[in-house]
C-alpha positions as CSV (number, residue, x, y, z in Angstrom):
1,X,93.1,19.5,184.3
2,X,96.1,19.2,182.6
3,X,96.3,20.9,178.9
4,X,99.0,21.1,176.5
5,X,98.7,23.5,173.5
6,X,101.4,22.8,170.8
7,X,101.7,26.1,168.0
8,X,104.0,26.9,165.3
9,X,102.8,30.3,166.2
10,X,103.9,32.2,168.8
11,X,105.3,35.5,169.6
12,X,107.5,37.3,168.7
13,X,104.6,37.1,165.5
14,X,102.0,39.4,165.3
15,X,98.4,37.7,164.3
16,X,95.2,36.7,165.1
17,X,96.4,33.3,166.3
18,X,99.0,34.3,168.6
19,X,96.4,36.8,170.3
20,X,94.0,34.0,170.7
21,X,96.5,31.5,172.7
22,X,97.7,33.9,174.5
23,X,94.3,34.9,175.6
24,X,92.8,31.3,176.2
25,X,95.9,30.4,178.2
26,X,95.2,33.6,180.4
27,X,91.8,32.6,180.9
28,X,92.5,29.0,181.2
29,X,94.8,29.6,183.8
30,X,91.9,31.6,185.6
31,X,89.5,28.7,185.6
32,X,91.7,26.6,187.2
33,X,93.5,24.6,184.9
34,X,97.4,23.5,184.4
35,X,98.3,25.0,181.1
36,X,101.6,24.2,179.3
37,X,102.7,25.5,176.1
38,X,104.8,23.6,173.3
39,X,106.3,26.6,171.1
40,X,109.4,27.7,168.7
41,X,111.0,29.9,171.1
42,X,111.7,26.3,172.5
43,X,113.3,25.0,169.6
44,X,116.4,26.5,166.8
45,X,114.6,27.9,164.1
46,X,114.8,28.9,160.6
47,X,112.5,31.4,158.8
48,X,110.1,30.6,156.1
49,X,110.6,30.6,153.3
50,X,108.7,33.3,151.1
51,X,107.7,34.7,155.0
52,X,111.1,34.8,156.8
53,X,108.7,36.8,159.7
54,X,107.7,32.9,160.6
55,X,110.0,30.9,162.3
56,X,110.1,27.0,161.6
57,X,111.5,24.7,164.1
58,X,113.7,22.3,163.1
59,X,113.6,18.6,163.7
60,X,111.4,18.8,166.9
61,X,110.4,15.8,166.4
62,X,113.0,14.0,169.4
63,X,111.9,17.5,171.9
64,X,108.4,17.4,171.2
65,X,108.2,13.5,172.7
66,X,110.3,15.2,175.5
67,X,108.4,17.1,176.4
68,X,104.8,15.4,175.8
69,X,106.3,12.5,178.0
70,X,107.0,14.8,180.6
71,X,103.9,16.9,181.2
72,X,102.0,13.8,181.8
73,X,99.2,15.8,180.2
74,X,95.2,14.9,180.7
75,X,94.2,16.4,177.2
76,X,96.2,17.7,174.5
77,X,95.6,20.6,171.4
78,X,97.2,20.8,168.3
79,X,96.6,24.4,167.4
80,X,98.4,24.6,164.0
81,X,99.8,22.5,161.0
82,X,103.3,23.2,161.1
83,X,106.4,21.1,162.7
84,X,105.6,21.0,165.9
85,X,102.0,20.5,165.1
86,X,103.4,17.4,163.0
87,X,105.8,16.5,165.7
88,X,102.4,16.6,168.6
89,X,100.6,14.2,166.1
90,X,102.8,11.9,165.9
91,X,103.0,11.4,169.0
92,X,99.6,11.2,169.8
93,X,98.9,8.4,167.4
94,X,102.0,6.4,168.7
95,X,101.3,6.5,172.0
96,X,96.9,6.0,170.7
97,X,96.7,9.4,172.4
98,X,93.2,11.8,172.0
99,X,94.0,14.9,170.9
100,X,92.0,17.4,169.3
101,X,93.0,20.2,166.6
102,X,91.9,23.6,165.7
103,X,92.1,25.4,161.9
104,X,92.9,28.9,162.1
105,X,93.9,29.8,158.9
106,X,92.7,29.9,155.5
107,X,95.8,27.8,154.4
108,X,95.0,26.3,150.4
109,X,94.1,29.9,150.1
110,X,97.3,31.2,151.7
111,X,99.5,28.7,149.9
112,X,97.8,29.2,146.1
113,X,98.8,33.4,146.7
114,X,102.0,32.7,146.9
115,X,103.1,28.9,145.1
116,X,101.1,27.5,142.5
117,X,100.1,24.4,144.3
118,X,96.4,23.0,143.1
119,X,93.7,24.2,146.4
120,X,92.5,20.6,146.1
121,X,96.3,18.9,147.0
122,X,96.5,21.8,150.1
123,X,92.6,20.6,151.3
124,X,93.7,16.9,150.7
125,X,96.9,17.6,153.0
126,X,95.0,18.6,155.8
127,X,92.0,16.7,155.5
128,X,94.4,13.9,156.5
129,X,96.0,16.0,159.0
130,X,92.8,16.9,160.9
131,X,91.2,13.6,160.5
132,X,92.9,11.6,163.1
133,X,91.2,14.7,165.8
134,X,88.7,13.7,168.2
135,X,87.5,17.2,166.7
136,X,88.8,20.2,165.0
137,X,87.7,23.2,166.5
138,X,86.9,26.2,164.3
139,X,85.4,29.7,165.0
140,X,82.8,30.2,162.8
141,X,79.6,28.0,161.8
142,X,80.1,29.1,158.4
143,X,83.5,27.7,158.4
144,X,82.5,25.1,159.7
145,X,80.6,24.6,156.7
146,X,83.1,25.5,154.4
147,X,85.6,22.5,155.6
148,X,82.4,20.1,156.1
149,X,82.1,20.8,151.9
150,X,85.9,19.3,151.5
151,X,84.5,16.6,153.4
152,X,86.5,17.2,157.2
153,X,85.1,15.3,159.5
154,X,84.2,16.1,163.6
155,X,83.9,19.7,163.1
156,X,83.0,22.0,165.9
157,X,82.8,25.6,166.8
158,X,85.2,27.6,169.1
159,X,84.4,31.4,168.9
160,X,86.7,34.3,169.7
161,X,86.7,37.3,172.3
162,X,87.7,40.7,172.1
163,X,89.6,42.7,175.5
164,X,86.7,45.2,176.2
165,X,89.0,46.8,179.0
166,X,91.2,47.8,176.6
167,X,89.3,48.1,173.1
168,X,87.4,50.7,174.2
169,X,86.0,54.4,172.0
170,X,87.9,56.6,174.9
171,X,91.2,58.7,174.0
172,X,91.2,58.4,170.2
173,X,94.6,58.9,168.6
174,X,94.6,63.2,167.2
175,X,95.7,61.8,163.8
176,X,95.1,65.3,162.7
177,X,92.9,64.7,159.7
178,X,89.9,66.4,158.0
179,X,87.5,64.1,156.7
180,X,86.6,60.6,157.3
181,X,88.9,58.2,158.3
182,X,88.9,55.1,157.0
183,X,91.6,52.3,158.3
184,X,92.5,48.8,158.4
185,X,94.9,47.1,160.9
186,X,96.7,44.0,160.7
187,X,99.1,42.0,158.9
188,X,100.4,43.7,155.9
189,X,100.7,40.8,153.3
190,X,99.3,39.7,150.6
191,X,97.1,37.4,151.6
192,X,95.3,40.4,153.3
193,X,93.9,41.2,149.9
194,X,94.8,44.7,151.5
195,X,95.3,46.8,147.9
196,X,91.5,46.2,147.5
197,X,91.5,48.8,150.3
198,X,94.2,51.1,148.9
199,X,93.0,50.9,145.6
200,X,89.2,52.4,146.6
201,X,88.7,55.6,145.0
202,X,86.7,57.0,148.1
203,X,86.7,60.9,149.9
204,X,88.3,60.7,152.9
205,X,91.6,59.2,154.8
206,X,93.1,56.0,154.6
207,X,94.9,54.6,157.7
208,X,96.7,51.5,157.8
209,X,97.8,49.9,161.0
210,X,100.3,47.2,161.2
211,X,103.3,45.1,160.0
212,X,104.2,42.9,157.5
213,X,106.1,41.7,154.5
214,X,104.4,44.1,152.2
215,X,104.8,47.2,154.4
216,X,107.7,49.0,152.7
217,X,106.7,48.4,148.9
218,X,102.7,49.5,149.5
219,X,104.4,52.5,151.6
220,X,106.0,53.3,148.4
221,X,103.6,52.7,146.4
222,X,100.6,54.5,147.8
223,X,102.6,57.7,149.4
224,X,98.9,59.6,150.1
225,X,98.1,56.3,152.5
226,X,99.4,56.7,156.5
227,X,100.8,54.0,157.2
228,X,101.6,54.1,161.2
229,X,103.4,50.8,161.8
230,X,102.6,47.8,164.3
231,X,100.9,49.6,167.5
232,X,99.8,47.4,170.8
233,X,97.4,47.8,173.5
234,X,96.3,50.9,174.7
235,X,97.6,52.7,171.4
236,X,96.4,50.3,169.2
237,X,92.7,51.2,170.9
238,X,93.6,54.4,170.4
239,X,94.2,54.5,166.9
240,X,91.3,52.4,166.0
241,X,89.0,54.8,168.1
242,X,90.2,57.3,165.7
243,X,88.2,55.8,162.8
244,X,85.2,56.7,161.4
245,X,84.9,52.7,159.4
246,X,87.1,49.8,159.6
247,X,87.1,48.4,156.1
248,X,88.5,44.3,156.3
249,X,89.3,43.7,152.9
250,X,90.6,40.4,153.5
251,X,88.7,37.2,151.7
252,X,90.1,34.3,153.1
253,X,90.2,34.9,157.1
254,X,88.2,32.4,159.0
255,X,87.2,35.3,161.8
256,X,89.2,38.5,162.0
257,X,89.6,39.1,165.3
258,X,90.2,43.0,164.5
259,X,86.6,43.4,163.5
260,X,85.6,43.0,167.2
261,X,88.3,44.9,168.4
262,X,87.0,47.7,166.0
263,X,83.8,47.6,166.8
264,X,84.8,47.2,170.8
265,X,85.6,51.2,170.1
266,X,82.6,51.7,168.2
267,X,84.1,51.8,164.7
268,X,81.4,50.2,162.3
269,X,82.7,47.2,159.7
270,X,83.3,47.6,155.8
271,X,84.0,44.0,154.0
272,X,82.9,41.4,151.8
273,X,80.2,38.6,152.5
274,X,82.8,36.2,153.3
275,X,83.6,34.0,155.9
276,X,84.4,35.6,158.7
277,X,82.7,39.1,158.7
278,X,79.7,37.2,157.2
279,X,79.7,35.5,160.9
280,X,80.2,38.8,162.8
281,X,78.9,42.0,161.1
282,X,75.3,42.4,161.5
283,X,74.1,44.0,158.4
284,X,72.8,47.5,158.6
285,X,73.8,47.6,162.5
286,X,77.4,47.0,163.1
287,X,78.5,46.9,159.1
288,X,78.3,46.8,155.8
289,X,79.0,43.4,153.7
290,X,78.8,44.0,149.8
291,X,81.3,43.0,146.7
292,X,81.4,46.7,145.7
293,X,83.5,47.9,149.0
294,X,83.4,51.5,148.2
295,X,79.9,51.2,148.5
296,X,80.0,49.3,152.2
297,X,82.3,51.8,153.1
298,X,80.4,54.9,152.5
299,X,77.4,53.5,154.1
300,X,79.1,52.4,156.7
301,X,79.5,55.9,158.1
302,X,76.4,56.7,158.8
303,X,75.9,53.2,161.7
304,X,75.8,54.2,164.7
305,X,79.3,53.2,166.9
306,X,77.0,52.9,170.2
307,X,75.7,49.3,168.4
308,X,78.8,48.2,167.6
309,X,80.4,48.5,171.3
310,X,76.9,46.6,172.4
311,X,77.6,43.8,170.1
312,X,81.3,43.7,170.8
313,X,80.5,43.4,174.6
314,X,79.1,40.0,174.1
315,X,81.8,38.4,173.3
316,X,83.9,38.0,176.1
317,X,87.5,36.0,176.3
318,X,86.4,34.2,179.3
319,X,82.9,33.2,177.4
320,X,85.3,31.6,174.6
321,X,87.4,29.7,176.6
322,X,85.0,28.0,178.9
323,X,83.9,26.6,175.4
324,X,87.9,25.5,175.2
325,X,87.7,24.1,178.3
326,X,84.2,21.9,178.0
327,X,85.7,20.2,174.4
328,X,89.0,19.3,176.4
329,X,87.4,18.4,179.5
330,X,85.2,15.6,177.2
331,X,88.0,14.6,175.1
332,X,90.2,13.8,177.9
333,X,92.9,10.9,176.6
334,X,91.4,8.6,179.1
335,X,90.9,5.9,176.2
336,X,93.3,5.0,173.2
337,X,93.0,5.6,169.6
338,X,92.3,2.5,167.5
339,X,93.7,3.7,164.0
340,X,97.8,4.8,164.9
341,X,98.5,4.7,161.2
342,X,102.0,6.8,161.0
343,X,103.1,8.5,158.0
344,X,105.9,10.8,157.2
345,X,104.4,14.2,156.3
346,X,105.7,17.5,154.5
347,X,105.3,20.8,155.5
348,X,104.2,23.5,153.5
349,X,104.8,26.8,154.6
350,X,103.6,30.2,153.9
């Protein structure tokens, strides 16, 4: 089969998106299939405003058809809101072309952080940009629920995997502390909620892996926090092997894929009961979920890392994307749309 994904993001960003596409076009390539890939390193670029680490594409709209004409595509996915997702959807309705979507990203929640713009006009925006899917694939049930309640339509789940071959508990980084260590890795930004982490007034170490916007002002800020940079791979494993918890402090994720890859090296889960770690941390076993995070924290040190790797080890890449596969193997655009209403759209970025 035939699949285009179109994503405003793509490397060289760091995120949970980018390591999901690049891991279902891996494995989609394994099962057989003939995987294209609409992206801004094919496009001139400007950064975002407010996030200049995210580029934009400008006017793709003219490439984008281009490019959809050529493939001669059997089923196509719009993996983000952005330009080029715009660009893909217009097309698609057009030409009365199925595609579906998928909805990565807390974005009202994203957008309120950092513009005042009213959640209800953000939900409105993309309730009208997923509605024209076949379906919009999410990866948890209970975010599923969550965009069911701002009434999204043609809602389906599409989990995530974790790289067990390289997420594993062996050759921990020799950070060269005494006492606990308690880290968090990923983006550092706002929208992270990741002072909630700094701020804990807990006995022990805290670690932070990553990069981001934020990462020279909470560096200042917080001089008795390590802050190691972005790390990849192997080291990456290695550093979150080092742990003792992994507290997530963020609230508006829709997974986290760094909570499997924690626990894929046996490091037990400190975070709220939100979406997200409410889907993958089993209470008591693999975690702690509680408002008070000091308190998940400390009690997450004494869960065994043994049930983490167990859990972690059901969740395979290839599991995931043979769920990919099945949604765009029955939404094949072998019939035509019958709404192709068309309007002109604005993009609001991070």
């Amino acid at each position: 089969m035939k699949i285009v994904i179109i994503t405003d993001a793509w490397e060289p960003q760091v995120n949970g998106v980018v390591r999901t596409l690049k891991q279902t076009r891996q494995y989609l390539i394994e099962l057989g299939h003939d995987v294209h890939l609409i992206t801004p390193q094919q496009f001139k670029t400007i950064p975002c405003p407010t996030y200049p680490s995210i580029p934009l594409s400008l006017l793709p709209g003219r490439k984008v058809k281009k490019l959809l004409d050529s493939y001669q595509t059997n089923a196509i996915h719009i993996a983000t809101e952005g330009p080029l997702g715009m660009a893909a959807r217009r097309w698609c309705l057009r030409n009365g072309i199925q595609f579906t979507t998928s909805y990565h990203t807390q974005f009202p929640e994203y957008i309120r952080l950092r513009l005042p713009i009213p959640l209800s006009w953000s939900y409105a925006w993309l309730k009208r940009f997923h509605g024209k899917a076949v379906h919009t694939l999410v990866p948890t049930a209970s975010q599923k629920q969550r965009l069911l309640s701002h009434g999204f339509q043609n809602i389906e789940v599409w989990g995530r995997g974790v790289e067990t071959e390289i997420f594993t508990p062996e050759n921990p980084q020799q950070l060269g502390l005494t006492g606990p260590v308690f880290m968090n890795m990923g983006r550092v930004a706002v929208e992270k909620n990741i002072e909630a982490f700094l701020q804990l007034d807990i006995k022990g170490n805290k670690v932070v892996v990553g990069d981001g916007p934020d990462l020279e002002h909470l560096r200042q800020k917080y001089p008795d926090v390590i802050f190691t940079g972005a790390k990849f791979g192997k080291e990456l494993a290695s550093y979150l092997a080092a742990a003792d918890v992994f507290v997530f402090p963020s609230k508006t994720d829709t997974f986290g894929l760094v909570l499997l890859e924690a626990m894929a090296c046996g490091v037990p889960i400190a975070a709220y009961p939100v979406t997200g770690p409410a889907d993958i941390v089993q209470e008591g076993i693999t975690g702690y979920l509680d408002e008070d995070l000091t308190l998940a924290a400390e009690k997450a040190l004494n869960l065994s890392g043994d049930k983490c790797i167990e859990y972690a080890k059901n969740h395979s890449w290839l599991a995931c994307t043979k769920v990919f596969s099945d949604f765009m193997f029955n939404n094949r655009h072998n019939k035509k749309l019958k709404d192709t209403d068309i309007t002109n759209q604005s993009f609001w970025c991070l």
